[in-house]
C-alpha atoms as a printed R data frame, in Angstrom:
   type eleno elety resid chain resno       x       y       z
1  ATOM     1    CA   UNK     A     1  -2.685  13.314   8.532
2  ATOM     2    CA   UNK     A     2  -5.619  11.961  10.573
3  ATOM     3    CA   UNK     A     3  -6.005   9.896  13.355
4  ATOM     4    CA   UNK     A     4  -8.660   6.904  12.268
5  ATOM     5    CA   UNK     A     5  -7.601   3.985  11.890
6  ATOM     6    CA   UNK     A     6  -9.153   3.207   8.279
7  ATOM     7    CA   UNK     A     7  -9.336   5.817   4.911
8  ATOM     8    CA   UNK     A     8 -11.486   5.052   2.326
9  ATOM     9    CA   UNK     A     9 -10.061   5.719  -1.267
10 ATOM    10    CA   UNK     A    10 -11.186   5.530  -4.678
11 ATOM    11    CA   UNK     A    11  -8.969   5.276  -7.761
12 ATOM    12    CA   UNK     A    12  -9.789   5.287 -11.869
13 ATOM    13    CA   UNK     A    13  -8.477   2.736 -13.690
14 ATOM    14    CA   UNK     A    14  -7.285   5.378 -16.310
15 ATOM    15    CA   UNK     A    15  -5.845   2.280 -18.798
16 ATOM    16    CA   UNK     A    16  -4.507  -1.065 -19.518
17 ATOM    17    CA   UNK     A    17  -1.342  -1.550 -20.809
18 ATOM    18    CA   UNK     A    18  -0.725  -5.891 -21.541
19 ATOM    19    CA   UNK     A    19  -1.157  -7.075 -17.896
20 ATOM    20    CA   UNK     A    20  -0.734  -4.067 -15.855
21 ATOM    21    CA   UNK     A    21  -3.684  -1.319 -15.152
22 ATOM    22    CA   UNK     A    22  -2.441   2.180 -14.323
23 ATOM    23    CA   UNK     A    23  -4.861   3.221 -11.629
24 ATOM    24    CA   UNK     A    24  -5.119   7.002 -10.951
25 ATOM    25    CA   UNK     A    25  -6.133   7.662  -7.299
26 ATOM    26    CA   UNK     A    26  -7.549  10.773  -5.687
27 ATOM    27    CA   UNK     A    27  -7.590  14.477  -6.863
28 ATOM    28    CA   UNK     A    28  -3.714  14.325  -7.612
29 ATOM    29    CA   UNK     A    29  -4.225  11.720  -9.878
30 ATOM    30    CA   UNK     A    30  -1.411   9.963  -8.321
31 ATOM    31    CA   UNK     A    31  -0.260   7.553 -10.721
32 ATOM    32    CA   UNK     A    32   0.092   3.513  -9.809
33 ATOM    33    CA   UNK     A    33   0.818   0.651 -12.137
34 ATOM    34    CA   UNK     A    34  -0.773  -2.880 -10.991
35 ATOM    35    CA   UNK     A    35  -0.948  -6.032 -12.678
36 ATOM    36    CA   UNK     A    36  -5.007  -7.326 -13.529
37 ATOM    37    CA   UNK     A    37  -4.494 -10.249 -11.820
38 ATOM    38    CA   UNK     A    38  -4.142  -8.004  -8.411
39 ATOM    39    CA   UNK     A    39  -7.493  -6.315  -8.909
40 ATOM    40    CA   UNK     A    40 -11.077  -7.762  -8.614
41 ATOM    41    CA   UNK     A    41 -12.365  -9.897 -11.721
42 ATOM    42    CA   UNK     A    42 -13.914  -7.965 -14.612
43 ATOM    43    CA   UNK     A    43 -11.683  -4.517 -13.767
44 ATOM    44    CA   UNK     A    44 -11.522  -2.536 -16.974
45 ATOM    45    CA   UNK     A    45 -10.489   1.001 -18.113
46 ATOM    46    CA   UNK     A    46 -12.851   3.368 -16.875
47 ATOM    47    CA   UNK     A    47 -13.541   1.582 -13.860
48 ATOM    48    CA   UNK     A    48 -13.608   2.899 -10.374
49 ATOM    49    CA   UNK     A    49 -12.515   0.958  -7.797
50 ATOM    50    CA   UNK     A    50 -12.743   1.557  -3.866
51 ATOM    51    CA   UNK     A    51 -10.143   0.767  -1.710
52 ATOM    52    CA   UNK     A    52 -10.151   0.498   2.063
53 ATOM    53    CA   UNK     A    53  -6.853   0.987   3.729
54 ATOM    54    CA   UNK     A    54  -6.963  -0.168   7.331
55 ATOM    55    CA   UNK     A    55  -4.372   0.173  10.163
56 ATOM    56    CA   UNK     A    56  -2.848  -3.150  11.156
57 ATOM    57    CA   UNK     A    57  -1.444  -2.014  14.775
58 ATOM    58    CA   UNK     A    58  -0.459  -5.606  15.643
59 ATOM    59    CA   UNK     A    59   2.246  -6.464  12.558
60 ATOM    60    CA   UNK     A    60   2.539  -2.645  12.893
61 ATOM    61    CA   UNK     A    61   4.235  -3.613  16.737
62 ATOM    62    CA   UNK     A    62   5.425  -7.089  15.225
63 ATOM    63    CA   UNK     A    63   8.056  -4.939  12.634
64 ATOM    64    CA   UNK     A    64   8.225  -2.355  15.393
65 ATOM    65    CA   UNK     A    65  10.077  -5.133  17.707
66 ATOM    66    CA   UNK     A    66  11.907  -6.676  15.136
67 ATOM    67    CA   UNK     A    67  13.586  -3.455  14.223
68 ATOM    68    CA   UNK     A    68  14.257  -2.897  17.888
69 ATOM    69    CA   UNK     A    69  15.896  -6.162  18.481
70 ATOM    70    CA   UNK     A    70  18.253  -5.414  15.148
71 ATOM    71    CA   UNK     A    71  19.542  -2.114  16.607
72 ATOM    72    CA   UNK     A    72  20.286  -3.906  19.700
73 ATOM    73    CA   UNK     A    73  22.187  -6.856  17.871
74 ATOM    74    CA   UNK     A    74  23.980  -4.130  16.130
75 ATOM    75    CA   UNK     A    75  24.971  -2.204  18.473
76 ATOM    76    CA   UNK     A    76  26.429  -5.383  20.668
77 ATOM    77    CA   UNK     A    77  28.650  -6.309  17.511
78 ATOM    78    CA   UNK     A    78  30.020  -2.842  17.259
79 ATOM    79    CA   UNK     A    79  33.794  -2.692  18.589
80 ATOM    80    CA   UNK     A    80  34.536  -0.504  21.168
């Protein structure tokens, strides 16, 4: 796993099935089914599309918090 906060991805779409596009991403050919109207206008089997996947550390501490403050509700409703 690296450190940077952003990873730069590319992905095939391998085919279109009705709405959905099954996108094949990296070596592994890891397998994901999306709908067309989530992917940029004119997407079409053979395609390759480049992603960017970037590190949101603020709503990253925003859900960090919020689970926090759950636990702690939690544990003040549990009987003793």
């Amino acid at each position: 796993m690296s450190n940077k906060e952003e990873c730069h991805m590319k992905a095939v779409v391998d085919r279109i099935e009705g709405d959905t596009a099954v996108l094949l991403f990296g070596d592994e050919e890891i397998e994901l089914h999306m709908t067309i109207a989530q992917l940029p206008h004119g997407t079409r089997e053979s395609a390759i599309l480049k992603l960017n996947f970037e590190l949101d550390m603020e709503q990253t501490q925003q859900k960090l918090d919020s689970i926090r403050a759950r636990i702690e509700r939690l544990k003040r409703k549990r009987p003793r």
